[in-house]
N, C-alpha and C positions, 0 to 999 in steps of 0.2 A: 252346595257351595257354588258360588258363581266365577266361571271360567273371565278372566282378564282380555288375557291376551291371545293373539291367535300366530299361529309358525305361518311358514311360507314368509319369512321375512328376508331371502336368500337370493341377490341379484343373483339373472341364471343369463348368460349369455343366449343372444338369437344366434340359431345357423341355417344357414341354405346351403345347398349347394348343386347349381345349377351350371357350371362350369366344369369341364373336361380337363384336367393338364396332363401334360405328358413325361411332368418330374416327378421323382419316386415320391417326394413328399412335399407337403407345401401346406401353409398358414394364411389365410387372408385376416386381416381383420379391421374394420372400422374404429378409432379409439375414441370419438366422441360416444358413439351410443351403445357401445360394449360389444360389438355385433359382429362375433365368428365368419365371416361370407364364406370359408371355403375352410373344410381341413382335410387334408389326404395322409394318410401315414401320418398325421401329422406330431403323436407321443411314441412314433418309434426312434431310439437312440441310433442316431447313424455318424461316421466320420463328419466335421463340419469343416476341415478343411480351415482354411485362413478367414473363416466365421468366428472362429470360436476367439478370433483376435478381440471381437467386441467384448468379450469379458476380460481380458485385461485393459481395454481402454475403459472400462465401468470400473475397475482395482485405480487405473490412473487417475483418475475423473475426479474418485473419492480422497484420493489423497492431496491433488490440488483442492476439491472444495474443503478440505479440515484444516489445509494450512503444515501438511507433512513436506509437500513441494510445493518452490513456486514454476514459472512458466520459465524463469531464467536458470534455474537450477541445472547444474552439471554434472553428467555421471558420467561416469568412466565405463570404456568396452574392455570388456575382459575375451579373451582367448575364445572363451567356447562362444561368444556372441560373435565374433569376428568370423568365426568356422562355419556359422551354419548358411546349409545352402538355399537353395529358391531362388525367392525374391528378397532383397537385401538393400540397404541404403550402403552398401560397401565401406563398413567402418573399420574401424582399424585402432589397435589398442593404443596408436597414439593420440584419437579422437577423444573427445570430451563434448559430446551434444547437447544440446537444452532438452530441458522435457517439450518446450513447446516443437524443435526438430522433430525431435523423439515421437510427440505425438500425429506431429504429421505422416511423419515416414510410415509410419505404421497404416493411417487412415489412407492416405495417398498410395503410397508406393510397396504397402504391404510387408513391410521390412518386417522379415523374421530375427535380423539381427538388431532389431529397434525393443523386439516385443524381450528380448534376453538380456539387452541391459535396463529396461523398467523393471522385470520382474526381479534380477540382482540387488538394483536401488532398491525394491521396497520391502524385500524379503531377505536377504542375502545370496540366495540359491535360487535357481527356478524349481527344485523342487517344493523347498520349501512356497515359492510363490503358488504354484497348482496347487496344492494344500489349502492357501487361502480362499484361492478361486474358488474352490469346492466347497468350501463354509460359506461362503460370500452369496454363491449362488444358489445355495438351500436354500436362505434365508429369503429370497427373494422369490420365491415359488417355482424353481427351477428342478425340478424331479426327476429330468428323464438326461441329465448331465454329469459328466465325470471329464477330469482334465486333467492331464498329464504334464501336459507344460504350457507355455506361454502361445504360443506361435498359431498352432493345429498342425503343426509337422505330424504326419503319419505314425500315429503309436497306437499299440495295443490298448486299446480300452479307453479311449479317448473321445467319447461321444457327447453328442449334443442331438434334441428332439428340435422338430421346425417349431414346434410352440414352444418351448422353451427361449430360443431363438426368439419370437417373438416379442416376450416376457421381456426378455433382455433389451430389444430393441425399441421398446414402448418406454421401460428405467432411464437409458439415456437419452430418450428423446424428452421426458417429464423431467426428470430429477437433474440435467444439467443442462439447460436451454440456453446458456450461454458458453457452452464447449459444446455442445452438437451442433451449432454452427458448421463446424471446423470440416463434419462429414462432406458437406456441398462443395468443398473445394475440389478441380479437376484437374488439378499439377502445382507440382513440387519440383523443384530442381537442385535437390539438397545438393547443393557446394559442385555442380554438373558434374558428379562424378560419373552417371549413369544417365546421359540426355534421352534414348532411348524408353526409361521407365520414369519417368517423370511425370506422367498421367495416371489420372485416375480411372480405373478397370470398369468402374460402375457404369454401364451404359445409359441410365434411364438419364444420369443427371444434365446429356446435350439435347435430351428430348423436349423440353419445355413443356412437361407434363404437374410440373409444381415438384421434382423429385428433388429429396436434399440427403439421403444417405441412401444404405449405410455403405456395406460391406459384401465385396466376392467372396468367391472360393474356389479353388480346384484343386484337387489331388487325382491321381488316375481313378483312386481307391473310391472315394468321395463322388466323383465325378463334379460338374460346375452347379456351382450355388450362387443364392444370392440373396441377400438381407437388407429389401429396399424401404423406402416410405415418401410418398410423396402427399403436400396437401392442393387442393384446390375447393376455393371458395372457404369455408367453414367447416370441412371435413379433412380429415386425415387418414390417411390407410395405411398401415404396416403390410407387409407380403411378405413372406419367405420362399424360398425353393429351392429345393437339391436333388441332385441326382440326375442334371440332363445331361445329355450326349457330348454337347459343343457349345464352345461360346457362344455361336449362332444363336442358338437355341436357347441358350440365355437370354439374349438380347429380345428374342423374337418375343420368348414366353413372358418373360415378365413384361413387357409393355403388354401384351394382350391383355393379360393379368390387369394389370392397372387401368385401364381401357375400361374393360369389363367391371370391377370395382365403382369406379365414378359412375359409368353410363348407364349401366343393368339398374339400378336403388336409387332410389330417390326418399327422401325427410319427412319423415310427417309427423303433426304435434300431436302427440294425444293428450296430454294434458298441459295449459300452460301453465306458468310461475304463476303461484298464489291460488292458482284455482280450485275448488272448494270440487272434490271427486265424488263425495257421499259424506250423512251425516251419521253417527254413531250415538244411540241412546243412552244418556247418564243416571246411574244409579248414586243417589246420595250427593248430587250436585250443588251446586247455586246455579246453575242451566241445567235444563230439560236432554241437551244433546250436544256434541261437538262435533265440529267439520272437522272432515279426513282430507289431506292433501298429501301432495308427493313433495320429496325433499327440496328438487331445483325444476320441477316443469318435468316433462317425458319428451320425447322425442326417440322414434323408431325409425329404422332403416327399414322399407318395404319395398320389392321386387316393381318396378315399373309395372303398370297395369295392376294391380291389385290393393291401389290404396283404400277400396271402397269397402275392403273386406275385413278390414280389422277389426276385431271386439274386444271390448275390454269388460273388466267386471273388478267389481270390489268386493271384500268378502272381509271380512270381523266379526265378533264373538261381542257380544253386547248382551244388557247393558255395559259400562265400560262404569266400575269403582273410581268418583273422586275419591283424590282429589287428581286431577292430569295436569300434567304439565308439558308447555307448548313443544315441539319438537317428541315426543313419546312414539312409539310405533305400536301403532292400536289394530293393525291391518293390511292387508294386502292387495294390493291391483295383480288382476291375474291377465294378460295381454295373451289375442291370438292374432298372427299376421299370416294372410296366406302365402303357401309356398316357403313360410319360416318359420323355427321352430317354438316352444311359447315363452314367454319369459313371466316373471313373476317379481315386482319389486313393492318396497314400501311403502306402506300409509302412515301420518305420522298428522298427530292432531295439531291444527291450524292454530291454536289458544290456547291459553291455561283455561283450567277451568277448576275454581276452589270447590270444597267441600262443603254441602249446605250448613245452615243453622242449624239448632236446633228442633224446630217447625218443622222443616224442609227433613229433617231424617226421621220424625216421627209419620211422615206421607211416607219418605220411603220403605219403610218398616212393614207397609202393605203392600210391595214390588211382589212381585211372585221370583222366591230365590229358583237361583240357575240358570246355567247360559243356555243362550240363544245366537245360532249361527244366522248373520245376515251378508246378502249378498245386493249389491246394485249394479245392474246391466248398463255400459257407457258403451256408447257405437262411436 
């Protein structure tokens, strides 16, 4: 019986990790070429502090993009949103904010009592609203997460992993490109009730490093985090980190961080758009063979100094049964970078290719059945 198709059909993330930090955990990652740069701790569940606000601004996000609220929409503070302490927009239940208020106080000024009358508006309770957060964020490959309530106010059982964080952080930077805007902004001066907290905590965004979010953190328990991204040129990078000492050290690490990111890796093509990787032999065709190409082109992140070093190889199970059809995945590119780890993506046939005539299947009737593993070596 002749084997079709071959596995390893499974984009695998690249990682290196060449880089020291000195937070308990942390996430690097590149979101054009899929590419891990750095993970520490990085799927242990730890407090996240006024991080874990990004997934209620992803619960807010979704219900302006469905058409649940608009930007002018008015909710009311209730009592327990009035009460809670921290950082606050000082609201007061004779308030009635916009969601667009709402969502800045939060991104800006961290308002805990911002993130408890969203979660009221779309749930009725903030318990009930953490209950969605926790569906919400399943669903979106979030594992190492559980949420208690709206804020990250200190509570039992209230965790978030830096890759999760991450996950989250990539969602609304892809899925609302027109409210992640909102993160680059560096002051708010809701109704000056509080002149003092009117800025944004985020240090990287007066850097002029490309940074546009997202989000701090601190709890004593927590200690300081931060859930940044900044892009430059055609690249983009996500970071996380928790668990440093001091702001300082916020400040210091993550720009090293980002530094380090852009400067250390450099792009390289391994395959372009359209370009024909290996041919695969057809059994029962009207062609002899089909070209294997990759879905949009390849492009890897590789360690400065070592672009000379990449190999790649193609690998499929052939002959390959007409009839194909264009887009199919017949194969795999198995990629080695040095210094990172391997990754293994799609082959997928460049053409249809119909089923022969009559003629054409009595030749191939003399094929000799049974697969055959082939591989082609690309430098």
């Amino acid at each position: 019986m002749r084997a079709v198709l071959i596995a390893l059909l499974t984009l695998l993330p690249l990682q290196a990790g060449a880089f020291d930090t000195t937070a308990r955990s942390a996430w690097v990652y590149d979101v054009g070429t899929g590419t891990v740069l750095l993970a520490k701790n990085a799927d242990e569940p730890l407090p996240p502090a006024s991080m874990s606000k990004l997934m209620t601004l992803y619960m807010l996000f979704e219900a302006l993009h469905e058409g649940r609220l608009q930007m002018d929409t008015r909710l009311p503070v209730s009592t327990q949103a009035r009460q809670m302490q921290g950082s606050t927009m000082f609201l007061n239940e004779r308030d009635r904010p916009t969601v667009e208020e709402l969502m800045k106080g939060i991104i800006v000024l961290s308002g805990n009592d911002a993130c408890v009358v969203v979660a009221e508006g779309l749930a009725g309770t903030e318990e009930a609203f953490a209950r969605q957060m926790n569906d919400r964020a399943k669903s979106l490959g979030m594992t190492q997460s559980h949420f208690v309530n709206s804020s990250g106010w200190p509570a039992p059982g209230h965790v978030m992993s830096a890759h999760d964080l991450g996950i989250l952080a990539e969602h609304l930077i892809e899925d609302f490109p027109e409210l992640y805007k909102y993160f680059a902004m560096t002051e708010f001066p809701f109704d000056d009730r509080a002149p003092a907290n009117r800025f944004n905590r985020n240090p990287l965004l007066k850097l002029g490093i490309g940074a546009d979010g997202l989000k701090t953190g601190h709890t004593q328990e927590a200690g300081y985090g931060l859930v940044g991204s900044a892009v430059q040129g055609d690249r983009r990078v996500i970071f996380v980190v928790s668990g440093l000492e001091s702001e300082k050290a916020r400040a210091e690490e993550t720009e090293r961080l980002a530094a380090w990111a852009f400067r250390d890796f450099t792009m390289k093509e391994v395959v372009p758009q359209g370009e024909t990787v290996a041919t695969a032999p057809v059994w029962l065709g009207a062609s002899s063979q089909v070209a294997l190409t990759t879905q949009k082109g390849l492009n890897v992140l590789v360690p400065v100094g070592a672009e000379a070093g990449i190999k790649a190889e193609a690998v499929f199970m052939g002959p390959v049964e007409a009839p194909i059809a264009k887009g199919a995945r017949l194969g795999a590119l198995q990629i080695e970078v040095p210094g990172v780890g391997p990754a293994t993506v799609p082959l997928i046939a460049a053409q249809d290719v119909a089923a022969a005539g009559f003629v054409g299947r009595l030749k191939g009737a003399a094929m000799r059945l049974g697969g055959q593993a082939w591989t082609a070596a690309r430098n």
